[in-house]
VORO-211050 format. One record per atom (N, C-alpha, C): residue in one letter; atom name; x, y, z. Coordinates in nm, 3 decimals, padded with zeros to 5 digits. Each point is the difference from the previous one (the first is absolute). Layout:
[node A CA [X Y Z]]
...
***
This chain:
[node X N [-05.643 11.330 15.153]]
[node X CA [-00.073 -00.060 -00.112]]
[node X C [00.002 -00.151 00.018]]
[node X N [-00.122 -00.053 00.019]]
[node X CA [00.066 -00.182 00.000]]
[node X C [-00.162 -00.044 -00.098]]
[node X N [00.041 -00.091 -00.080]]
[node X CA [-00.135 -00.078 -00.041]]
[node X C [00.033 -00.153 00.071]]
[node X N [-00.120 -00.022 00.007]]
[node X CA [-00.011 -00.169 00.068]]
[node X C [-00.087 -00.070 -00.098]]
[node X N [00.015 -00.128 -00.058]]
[node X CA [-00.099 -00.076 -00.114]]
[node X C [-00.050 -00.053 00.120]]
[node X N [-00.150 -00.061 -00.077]]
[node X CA [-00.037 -00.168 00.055]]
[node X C [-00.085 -00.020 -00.109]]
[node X N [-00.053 -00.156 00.050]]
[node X CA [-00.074 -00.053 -00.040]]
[node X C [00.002 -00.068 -00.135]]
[node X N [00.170 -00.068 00.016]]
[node X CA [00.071 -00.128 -00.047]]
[node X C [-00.062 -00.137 00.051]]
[node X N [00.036 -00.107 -00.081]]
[node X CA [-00.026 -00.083 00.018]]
[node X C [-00.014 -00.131 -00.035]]
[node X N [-00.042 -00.129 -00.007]]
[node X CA [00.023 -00.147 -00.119]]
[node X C [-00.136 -00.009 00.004]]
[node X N [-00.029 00.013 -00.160]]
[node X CA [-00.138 00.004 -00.069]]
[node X C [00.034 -00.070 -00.145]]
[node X N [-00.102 -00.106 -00.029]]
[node X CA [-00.012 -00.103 -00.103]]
[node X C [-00.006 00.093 -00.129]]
[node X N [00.074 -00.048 -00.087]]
[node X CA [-00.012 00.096 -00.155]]
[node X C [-00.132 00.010 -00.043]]
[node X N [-00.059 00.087 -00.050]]
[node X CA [-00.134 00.084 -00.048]]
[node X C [-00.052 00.057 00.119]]
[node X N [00.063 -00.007 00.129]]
[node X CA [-00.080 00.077 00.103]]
[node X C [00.058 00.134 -00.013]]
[node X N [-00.067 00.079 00.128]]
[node X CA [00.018 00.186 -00.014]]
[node X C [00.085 -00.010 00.178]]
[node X N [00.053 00.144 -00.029]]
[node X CA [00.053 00.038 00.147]]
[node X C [00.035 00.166 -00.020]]
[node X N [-00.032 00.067 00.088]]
[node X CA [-00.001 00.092 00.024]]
[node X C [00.105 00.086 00.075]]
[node X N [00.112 00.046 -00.001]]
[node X CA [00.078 00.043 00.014]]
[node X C [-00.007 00.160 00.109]]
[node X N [00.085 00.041 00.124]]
[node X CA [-00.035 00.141 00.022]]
[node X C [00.098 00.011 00.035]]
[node X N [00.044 00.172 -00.062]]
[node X CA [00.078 00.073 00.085]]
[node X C [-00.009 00.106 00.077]]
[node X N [00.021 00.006 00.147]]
[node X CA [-00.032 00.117 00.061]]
[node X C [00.156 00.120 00.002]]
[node X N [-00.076 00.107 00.019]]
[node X CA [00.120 00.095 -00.040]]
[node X C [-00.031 00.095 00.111]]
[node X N [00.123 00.044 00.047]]
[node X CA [00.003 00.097 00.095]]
[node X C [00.120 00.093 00.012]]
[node X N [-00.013 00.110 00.063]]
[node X CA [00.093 00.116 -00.066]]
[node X C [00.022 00.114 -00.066]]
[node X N [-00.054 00.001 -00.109]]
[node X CA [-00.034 00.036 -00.139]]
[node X C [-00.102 00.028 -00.025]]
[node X N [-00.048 00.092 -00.072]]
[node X CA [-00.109 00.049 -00.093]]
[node X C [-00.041 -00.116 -00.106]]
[node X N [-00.029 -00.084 00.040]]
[node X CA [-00.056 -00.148 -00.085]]
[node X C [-00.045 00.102 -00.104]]
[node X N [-00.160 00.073 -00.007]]
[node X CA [-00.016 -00.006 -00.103]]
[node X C [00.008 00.101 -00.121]]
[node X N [00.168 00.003 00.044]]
[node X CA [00.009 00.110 -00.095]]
[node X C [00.142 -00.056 -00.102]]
[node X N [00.015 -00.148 00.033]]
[node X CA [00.065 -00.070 -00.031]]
[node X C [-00.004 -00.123 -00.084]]
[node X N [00.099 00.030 -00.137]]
[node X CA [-00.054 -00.177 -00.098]]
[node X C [00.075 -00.051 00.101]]
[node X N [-00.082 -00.165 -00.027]]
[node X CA [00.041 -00.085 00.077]]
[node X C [-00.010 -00.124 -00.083]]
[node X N [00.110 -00.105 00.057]]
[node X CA [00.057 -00.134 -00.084]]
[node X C [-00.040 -00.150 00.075]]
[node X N [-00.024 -00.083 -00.090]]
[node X CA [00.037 -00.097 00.056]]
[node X C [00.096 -00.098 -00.077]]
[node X N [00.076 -00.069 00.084]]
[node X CA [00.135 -00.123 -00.101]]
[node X C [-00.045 -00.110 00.079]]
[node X N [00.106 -00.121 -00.093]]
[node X CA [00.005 -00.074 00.099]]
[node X C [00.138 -00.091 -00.074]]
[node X N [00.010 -00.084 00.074]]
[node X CA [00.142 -00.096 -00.056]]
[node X C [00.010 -00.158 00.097]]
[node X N [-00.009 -00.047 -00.143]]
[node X CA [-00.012 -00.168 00.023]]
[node X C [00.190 -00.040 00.055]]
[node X N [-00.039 -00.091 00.012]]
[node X CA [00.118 -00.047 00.091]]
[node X C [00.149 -00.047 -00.146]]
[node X N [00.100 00.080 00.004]]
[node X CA [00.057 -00.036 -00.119]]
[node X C [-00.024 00.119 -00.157]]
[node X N [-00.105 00.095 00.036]]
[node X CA [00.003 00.073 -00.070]]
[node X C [00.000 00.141 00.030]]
[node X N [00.053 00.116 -00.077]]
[node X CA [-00.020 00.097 -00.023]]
[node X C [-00.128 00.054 00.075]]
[node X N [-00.014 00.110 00.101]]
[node X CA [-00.092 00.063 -00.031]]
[node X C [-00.111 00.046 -00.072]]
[node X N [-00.125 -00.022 -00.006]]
[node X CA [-00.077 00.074 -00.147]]
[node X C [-00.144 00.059 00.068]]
[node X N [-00.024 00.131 -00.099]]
[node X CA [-00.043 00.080 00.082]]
[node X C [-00.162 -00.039 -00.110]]
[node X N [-00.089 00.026 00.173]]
[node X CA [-00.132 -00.082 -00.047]]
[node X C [-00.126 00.090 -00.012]]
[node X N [00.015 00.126 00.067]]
[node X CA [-00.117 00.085 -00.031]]
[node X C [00.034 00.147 00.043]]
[node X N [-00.059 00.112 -00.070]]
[node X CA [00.032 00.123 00.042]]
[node X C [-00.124 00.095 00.014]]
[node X N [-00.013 00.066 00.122]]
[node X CA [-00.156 00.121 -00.023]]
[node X C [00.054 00.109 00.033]]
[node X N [-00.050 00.071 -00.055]]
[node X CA [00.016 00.142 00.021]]
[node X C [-00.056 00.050 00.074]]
[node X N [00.010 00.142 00.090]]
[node X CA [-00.045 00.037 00.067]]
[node X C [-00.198 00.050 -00.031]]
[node X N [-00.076 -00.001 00.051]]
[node X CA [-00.107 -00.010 00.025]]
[node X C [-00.073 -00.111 -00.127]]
[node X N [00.070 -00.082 -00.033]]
[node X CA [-00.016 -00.138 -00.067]]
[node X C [-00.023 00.074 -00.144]]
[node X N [00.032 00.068 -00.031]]
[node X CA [00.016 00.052 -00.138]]
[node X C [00.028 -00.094 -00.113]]
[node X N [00.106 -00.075 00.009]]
[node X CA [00.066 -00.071 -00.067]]
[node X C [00.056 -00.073 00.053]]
[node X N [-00.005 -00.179 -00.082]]
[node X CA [00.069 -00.053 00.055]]
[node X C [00.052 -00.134 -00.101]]
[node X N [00.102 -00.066 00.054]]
[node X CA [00.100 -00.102 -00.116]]
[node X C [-00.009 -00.126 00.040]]
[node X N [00.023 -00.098 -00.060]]
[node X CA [00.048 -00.131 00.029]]
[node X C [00.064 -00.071 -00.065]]
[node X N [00.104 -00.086 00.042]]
[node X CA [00.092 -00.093 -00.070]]
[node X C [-00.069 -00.072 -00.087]]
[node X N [00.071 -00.035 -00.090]]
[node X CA [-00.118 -00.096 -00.103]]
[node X C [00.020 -00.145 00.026]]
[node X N [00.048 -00.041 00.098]]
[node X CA [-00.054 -00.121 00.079]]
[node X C [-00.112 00.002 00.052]]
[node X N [-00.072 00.148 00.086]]
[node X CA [-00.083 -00.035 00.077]]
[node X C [-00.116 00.067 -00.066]]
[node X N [00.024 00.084 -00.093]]
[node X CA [-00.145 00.052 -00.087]]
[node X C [-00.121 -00.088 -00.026]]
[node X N [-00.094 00.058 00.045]]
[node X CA [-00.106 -00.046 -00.016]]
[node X C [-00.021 -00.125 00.173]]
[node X N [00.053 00.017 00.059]]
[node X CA [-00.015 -00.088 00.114]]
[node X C [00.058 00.056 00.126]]
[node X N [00.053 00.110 00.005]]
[node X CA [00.000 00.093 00.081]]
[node X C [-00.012 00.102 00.013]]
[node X N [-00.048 00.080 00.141]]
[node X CA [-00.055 00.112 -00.016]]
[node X C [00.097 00.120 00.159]]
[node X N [00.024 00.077 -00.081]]
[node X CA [00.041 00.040 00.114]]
[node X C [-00.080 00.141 00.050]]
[node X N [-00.004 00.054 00.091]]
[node X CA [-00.117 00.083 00.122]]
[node X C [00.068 00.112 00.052]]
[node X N [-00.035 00.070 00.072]]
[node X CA [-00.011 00.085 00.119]]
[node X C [-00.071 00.036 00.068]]
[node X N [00.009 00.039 00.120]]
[node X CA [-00.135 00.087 00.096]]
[node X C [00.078 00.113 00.087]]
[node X N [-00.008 00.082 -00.097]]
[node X CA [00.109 00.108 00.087]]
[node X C [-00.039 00.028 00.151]]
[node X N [-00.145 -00.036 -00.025]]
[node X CA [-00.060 00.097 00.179]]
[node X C [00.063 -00.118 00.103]]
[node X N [00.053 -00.114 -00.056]]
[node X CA [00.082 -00.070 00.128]]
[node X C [00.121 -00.094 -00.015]]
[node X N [00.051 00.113 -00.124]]
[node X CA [00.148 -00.022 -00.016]]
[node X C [00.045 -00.131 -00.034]]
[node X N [-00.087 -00.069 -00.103]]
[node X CA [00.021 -00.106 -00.035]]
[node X C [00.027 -00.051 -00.121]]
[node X N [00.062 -00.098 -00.045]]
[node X CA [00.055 -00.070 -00.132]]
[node X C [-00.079 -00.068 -00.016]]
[node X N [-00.081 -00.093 -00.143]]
[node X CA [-00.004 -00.116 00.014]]
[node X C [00.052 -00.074 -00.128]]
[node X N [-00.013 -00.111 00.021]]
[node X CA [-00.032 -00.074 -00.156]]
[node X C [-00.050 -00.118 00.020]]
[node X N [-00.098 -00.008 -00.101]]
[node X CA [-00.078 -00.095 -00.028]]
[node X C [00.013 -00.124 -00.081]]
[node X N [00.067 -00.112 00.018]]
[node X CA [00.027 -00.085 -00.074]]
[node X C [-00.097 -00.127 -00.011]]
[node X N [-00.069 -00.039 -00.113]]
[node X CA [-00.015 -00.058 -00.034]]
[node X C [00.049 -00.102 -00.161]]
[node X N [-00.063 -00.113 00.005]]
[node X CA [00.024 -00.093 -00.045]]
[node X C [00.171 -00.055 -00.025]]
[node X N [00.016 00.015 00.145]]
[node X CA [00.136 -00.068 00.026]]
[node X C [00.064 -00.114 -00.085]]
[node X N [00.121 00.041 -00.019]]
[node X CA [00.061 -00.113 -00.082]]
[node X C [00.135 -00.040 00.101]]
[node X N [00.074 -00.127 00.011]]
[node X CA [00.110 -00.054 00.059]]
[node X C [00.108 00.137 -00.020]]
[node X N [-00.006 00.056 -00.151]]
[node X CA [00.109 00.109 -00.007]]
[node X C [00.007 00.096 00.056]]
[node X N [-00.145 00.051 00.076]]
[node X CA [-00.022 00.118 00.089]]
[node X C [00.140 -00.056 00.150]]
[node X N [00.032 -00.078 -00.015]]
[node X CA [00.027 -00.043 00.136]]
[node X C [00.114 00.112 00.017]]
[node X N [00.010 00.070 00.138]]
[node X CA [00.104 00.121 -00.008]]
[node X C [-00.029 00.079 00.148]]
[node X N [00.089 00.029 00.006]]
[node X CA [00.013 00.140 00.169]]
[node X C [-00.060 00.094 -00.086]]
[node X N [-00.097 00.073 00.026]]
[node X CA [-00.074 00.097 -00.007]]
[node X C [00.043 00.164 00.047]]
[node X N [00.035 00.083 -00.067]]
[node X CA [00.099 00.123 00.057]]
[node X C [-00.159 00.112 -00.009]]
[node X N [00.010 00.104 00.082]]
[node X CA [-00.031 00.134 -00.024]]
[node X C [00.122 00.090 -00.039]]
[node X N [-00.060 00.105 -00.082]]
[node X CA [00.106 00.062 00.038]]
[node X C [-00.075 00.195 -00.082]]
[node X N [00.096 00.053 00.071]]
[node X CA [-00.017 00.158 00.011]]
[node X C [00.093 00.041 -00.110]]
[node X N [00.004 00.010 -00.113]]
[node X CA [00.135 -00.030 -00.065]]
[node X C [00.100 00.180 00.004]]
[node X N [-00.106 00.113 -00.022]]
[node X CA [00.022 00.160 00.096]]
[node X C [00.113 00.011 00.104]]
[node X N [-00.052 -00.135 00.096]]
[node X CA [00.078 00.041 00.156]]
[node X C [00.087 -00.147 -00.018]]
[node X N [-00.005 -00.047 -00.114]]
[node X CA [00.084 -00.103 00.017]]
[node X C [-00.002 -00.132 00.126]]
[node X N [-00.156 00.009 00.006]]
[node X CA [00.001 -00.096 00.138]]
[node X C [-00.084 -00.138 -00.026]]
[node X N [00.034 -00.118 00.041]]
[node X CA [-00.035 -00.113 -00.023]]
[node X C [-00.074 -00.041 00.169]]
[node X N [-00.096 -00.134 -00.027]]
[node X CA [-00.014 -00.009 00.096]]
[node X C [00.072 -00.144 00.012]]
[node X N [-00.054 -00.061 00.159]]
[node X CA [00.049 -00.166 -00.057]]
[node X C [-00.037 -00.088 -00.027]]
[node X N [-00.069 00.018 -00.096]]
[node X CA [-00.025 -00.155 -00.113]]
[node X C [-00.133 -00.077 00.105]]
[node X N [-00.087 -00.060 -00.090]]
[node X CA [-00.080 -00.121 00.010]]
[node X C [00.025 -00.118 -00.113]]
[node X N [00.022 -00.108 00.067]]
[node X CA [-00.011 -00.130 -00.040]]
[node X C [-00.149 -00.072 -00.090]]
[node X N [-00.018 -00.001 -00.143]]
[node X CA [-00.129 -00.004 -00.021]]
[node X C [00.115 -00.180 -00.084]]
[node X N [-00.112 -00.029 -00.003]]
[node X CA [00.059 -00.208 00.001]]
[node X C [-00.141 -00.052 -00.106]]
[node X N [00.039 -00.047 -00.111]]
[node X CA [-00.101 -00.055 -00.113]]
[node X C [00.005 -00.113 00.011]]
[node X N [-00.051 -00.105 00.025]]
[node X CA [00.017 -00.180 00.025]]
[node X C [-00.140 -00.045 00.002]]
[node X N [00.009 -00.104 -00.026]]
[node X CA [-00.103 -00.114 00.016]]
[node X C [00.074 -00.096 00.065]]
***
């Protein structure tokens, strides 16, 4: 089972970035799937959740209304969609399988001007 993120990065506050996780191993889509993340100095906090064939899905109420999180089961993929970035988004970016208990390793997403 391994997930891999990308598509971290340093983007000016009100911009968007797009986030992926690829997953391999596993029956992706028969699986909810998470995303967290954790600023430097804090706690963990968990930022979006879908359910298997996107049925349902959650978000922290930091990022409501400005993020979106995805799937495409036919190629085993995560996403999330972030827009209108704020400095507080700043954080390692986690996947995670929360079922198989598997994380991947983190993307670096960076809010600055």
């Amino acid at each position: 089972v391994q997930l891999v993120e990308s598509g971290g990065g340093l983007v000016q506050p009100g911009g968007s970035l797009r986030l992926s996780c690829e997953a391999s191993g596993f029956a992706f889509s028969m699986f909810t799937m998470r995303w967290h993340r954790q600023a430097p100095g804090k706690e963990r906090e968990l930022v979006a959740v879908i359910t298997p064939t996107s049925d349902s899905t959650h978000y922290g109420d930091s990022v409501k209304g400005r993020f979106t999180i995805s799937r495409d089961d036919a190629i085993n993929t995560l996403y999330l969609l972030m827009n209108n970035l704020k400095p507080e988004d700043t954080a390692v970016y986690y996947c995670e399988v929360p079922t198989l208990s598997t994380w991947g390793q983190g993307t670096q997403v960076t809010v600055s001007s």
